[in-house]
N, C-alpha and C positions, 0 to 999 in steps of 0.2 A: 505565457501559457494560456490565451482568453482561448476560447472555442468558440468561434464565431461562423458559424455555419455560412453565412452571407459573404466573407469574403474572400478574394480571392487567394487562389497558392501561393501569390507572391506576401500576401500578408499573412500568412500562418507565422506560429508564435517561434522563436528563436530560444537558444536556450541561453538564459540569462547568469551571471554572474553566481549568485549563490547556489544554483541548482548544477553547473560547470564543476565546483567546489562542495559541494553538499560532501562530502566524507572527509574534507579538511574540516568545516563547521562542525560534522559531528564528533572527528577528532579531538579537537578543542573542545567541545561541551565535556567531552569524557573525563579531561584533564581539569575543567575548572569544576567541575561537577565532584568528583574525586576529593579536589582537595577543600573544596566550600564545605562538602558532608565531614571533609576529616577538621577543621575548624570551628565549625558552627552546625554541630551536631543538634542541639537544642532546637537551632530554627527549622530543621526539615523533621523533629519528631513533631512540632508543633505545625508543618504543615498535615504530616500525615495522619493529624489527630481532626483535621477539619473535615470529618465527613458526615452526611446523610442518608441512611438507606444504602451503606455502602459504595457511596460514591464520592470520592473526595474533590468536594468543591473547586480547590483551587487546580488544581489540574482539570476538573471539568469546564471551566470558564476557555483554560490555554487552548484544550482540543475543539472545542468550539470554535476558536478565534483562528484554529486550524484549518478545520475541515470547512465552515462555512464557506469562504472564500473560492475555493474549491469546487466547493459545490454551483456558488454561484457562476461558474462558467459551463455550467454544462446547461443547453438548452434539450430539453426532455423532448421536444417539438420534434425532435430530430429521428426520435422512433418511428417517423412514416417514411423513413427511406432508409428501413432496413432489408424490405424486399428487393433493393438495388444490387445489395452485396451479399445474397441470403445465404450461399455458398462460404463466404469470407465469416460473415457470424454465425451460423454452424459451424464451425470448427473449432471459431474460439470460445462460445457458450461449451462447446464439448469439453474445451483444455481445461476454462476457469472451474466449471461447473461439478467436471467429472473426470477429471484427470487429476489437477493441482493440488487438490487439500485432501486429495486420497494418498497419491505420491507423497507427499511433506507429511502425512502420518506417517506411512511406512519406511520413510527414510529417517527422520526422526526417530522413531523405536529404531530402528538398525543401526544407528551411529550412536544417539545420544542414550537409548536407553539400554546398548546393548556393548557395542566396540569402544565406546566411550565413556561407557561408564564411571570405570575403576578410575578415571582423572576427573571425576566431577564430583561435585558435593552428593552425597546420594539421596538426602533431605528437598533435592533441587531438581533432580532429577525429571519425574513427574511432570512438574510446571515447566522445566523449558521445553519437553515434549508440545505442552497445550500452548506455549508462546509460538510457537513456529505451525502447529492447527491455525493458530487466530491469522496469523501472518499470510497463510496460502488462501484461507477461506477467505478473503475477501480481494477482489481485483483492484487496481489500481485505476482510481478518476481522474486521474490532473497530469503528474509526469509522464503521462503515455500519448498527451499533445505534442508535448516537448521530444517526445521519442520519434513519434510520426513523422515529424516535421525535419529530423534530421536524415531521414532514411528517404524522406520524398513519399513518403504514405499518402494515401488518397486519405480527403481531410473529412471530406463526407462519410468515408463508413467509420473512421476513426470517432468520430462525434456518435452516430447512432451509435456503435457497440458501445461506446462509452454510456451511453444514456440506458441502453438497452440493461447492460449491468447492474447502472443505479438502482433500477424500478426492479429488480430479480434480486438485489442483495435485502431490500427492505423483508421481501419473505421467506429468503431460503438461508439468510447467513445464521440465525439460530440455530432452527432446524438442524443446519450442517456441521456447524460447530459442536452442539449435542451430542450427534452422532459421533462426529469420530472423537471425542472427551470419551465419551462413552464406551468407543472403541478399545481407547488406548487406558480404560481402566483407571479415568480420571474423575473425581464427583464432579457433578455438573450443577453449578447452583442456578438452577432454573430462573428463578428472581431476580437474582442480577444479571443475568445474561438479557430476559428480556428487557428487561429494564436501559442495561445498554443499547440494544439494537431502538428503542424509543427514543433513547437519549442522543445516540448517536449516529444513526443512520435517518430514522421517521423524520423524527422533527428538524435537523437540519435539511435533510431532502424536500420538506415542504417550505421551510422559511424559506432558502436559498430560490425556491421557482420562483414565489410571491415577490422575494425581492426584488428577483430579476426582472419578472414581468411589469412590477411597478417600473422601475428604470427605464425600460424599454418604451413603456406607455407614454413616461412625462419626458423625455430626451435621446431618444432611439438608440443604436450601438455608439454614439459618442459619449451617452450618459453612463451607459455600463459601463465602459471600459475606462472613463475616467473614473469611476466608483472603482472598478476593479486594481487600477493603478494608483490608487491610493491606501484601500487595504492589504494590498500584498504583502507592504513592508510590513505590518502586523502577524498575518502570518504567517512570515518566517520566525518574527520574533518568538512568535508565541509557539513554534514548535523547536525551536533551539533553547527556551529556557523551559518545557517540558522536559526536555534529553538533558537539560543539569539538574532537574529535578530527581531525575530516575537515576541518575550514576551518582548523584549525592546520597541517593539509597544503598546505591549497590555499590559502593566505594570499597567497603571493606573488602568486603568477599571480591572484588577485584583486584585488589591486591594481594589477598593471599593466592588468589588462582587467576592468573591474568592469561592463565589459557585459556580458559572457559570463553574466552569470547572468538578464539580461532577454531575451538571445535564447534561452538553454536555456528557460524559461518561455512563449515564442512555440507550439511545438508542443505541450505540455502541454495548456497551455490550448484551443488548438483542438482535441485531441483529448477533451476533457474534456468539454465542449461537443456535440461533436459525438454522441459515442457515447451522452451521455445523452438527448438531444432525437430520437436513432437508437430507440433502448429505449421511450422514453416513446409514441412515434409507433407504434413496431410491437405496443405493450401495445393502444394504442387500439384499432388496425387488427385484432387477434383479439378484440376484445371483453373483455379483462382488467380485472376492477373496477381503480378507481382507489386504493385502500387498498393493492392489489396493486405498480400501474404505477407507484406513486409511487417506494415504494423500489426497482423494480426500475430505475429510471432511474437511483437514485444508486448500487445494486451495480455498476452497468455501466458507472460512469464511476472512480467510483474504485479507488485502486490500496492494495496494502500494501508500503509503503512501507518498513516495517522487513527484509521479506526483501528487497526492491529492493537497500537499502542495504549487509545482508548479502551479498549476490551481489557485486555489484560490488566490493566490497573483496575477498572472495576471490579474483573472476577477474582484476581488472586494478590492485588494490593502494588504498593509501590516500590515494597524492595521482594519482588518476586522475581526468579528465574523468569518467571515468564513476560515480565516488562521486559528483561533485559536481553530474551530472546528476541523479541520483537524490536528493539533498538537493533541489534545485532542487524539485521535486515536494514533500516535504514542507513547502516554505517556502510553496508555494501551493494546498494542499490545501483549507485551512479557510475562508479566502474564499470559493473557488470552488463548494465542495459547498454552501458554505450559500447562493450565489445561486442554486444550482440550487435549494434547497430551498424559495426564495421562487419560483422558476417552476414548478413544478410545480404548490404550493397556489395560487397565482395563476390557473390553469390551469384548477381543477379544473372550475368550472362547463363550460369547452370543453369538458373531455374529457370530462367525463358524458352532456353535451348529445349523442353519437354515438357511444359506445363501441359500442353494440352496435346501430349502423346497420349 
């Protein structure tokens, strides 16, 4: 999944073994997560008691060890060629920005706070509203490589939009998240939220350039990408023993109500659906090549889910609805993007056939 602006289509990133399988892996976390929390109750209060300022260390260090990586693949350079496809990021700044975490309020209140109710804890309520806010409000950085690159996406706007994101989530993902908390009649703890977006968006957003830039200075893309192929297996690690962290929390209340995670998946899905079949449709509609509209369907649908997951432990704790909403998401990420992945190529001949009627 590197983003290497420099090289060529045929070396664009592949999709690899665990990211193939990502919803068997989070399957499994669910199950050893479950039964670690129903055995060894004692060691996950004692993790959940590790915190500062609201932020619980030991899951601070994993999403770090998460998103950094991550982050280091995306070169920010790459914001001077988004005049190239300025039609293709118009439409998906429109989805991410002003379409997605407004949709995923509203569907949310109308399934979870509303159709769905009466089968949910009604104490939980609330919070998996605001887990599925965190989940839409922020775009996905890294598996939308890996999306691109199966659909045959042009790899150039795929990197700028991606970059463009980064640099637009550092000042508007509070902001946004506030808003609609606020909307859906949620408190919003000011302090911690900023506080997250420093934690997890600022400062890894500027480590990850500095590091990268250093690499690049002392060993050019051989030295990145051997740095980056040797931190990956970390993290994954380190976002598969978050996701046992969080179902060793929410172990209980998953077995008494082990729907609760096929209604939080109700809204996901139809918003996932929607906003990319939204993107895909309004690429058409301005005449956006299709190399373009492909992936700007999947930027627009999907989420990054690792700061989702960091948010919500910050703002509402570790056995919140709204961690477990936001897992919810990454347990159905990979399915889903890759059917879109098959509708879109499916597509293409339609969408050629008029793009630029």
């Amino acid at each position: 999944m590197t983003a290497d602006i420099h090289a060529a289509p045929a070396a664009r990133p592949a999709m690899g073994l665990f990211e193939r399988y990502l919803s068997v892996w989070v399957a499994l976390c669910i199950v050893a997560g479950i039964a670690l929390g129903h055995l060894v109750p004692g060691l996950f209060q004692a993790i959940a008691a590790a915190e500062v300022a609201k932020v619980n260390l030991p899951v601070a260090v994993l999403i770090w060890l998460m998103i950094v990586p991550m982050l280091l693949k995306i070169d920010l350079g790459a914001l001077g060629q988004v005049k190239e496809h300025w039609r293709g990021v118009g439409v998906t700044l429109f989805i991410n920005w002003a379409v997605k975490p407004f949709s995923m309020a509203l569907l949310g209140t109308l399934f979870i706070g509303n159709l769905f109710a009466p089968l949910l804890p009604q104490d939980q309520i609330s919070s998996y509203i605001a887990g599925l806010i965190l989940l839409a409000a922020a775009p996905c950085t890294a598996m939308v490589f890996v999306w691109s690159n199966l659909c045959e996406g042009e790899p150039h706007y795929t990197l700028s939009q991606v970059a463009l994101n980064d640099i637009i989530m550092v000042f508007a993902f509070a902001p946004l998240v506030g808003l609609l908390l606020g909307v859906a009649s949620i408190t919003v703890p000011w302090d911690t939220l900023l506080l997250s977006v420093l934690l997890y968006i600022v400062i890894p957003v500027v480590g990850a350039q500095l590091w990268r830039r250093s690499l690049l200075a002392s060993g050019g893309e051989a030295a990145l990408k051997r740095r980056l192929d040797l931190i990956q297996p970390v993290s994954l690690v380190a976002l598969l023993t978050t996701l046992v962290l969080l179902f060793g929390f929410q172990g209980e209340q998953i077995l008494a109500q082990p729907l609760v995670i096929v209604l939080l998946a109700v809204p996901i899905l139809i918003q996932v659906y929607f906003n990319a079949g939204l993107a895909y449709w309004l690429s058409r509609r301005f005449g956006v090549a299709w190399c373009v509209a492909a992936p700007a369907a999947l930027i627009g649908a999907s989420n990054f889910f690792e700061l989702a997951v960091a948010a919500a432990i910050s703002l509402f704790g570790l056995g919140s609805g709204a961690a477990l909403a936001t897992v919810v998401g990454v347990l159905v990420e990979v399915p889903v993007m890759l059917s879109v992945v098959r509708i879109v190529k499916a597509t293409k001949p339609w969408y050629e056939g008029r793009s630029h009627a």
